[in-house]
C-alpha positions in Angstrom: -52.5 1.0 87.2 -54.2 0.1 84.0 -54.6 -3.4 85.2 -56.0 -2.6 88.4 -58.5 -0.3 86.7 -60.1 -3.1 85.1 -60.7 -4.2 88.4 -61.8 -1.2 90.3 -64.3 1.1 88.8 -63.4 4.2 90.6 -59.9 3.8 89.3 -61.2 3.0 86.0 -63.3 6.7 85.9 -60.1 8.2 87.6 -57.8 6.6 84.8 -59.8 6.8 81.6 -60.5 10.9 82.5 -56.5 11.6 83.3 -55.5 9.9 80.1 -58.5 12.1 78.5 -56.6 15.2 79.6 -53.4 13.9 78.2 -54.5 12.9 74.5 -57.1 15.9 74.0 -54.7 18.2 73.5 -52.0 16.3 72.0 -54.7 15.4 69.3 -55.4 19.4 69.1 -51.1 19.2 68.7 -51.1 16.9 65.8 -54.2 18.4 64.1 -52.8 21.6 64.6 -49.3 20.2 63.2 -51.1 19.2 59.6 -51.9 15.4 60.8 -54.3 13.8 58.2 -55.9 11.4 61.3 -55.0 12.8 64.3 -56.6 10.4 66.7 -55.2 7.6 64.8 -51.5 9.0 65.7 -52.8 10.2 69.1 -53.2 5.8 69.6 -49.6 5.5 68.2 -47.8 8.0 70.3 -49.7 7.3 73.7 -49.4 3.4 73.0 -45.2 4.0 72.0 -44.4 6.2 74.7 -46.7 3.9 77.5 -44.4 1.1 76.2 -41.0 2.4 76.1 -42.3 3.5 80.0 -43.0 -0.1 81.0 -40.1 -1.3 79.3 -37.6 1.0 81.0 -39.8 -0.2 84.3 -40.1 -3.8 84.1 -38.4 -4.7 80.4 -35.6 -4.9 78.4 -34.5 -1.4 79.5 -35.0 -1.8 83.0 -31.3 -2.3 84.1 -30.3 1.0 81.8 -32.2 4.0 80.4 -32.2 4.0 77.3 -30.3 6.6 74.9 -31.8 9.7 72.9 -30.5 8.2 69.9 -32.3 4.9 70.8 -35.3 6.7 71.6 -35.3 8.6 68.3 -35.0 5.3 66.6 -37.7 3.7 68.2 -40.0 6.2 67.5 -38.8 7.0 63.7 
């Protein structure tokens, strides 16, 4: 969808403001949590959990979900 958007202009509005809704309050979270650059770590979350997504779509981990214990790894 994020490839489309840079096509489509209505998608782009549609896809820029639900991603808005998602990292406001996760920001909020990890200010709230004692983060010392929230939107910084916002980026890294959203952009780790958008790739382990794609990559259990289309990647490495499409044939197999991967573990708790791989998640936890990858995100460590």
């Amino acid at each position: 969808m994020a490839l489309e958007a840079t096509r489509r202009p209505e998608l782009r509005a549609f896809f820029d403001d639900t991603g808005r809704q998602f990292r406001e309050p996760l920001t909020a979270l990890l200010r709230a949590a004692g983060s010392r650059d929230p939107e910084r770590h916002t980026l890294s979350l959203v952009a780790w959990t958008e790739g382990i997504m794609f990559s259990c779509v289309a990647g490495s981990y499409h044939a197999a979900v991967p573990s708790l214990t791989e998640l936890r790894a990858g995100f460590g």
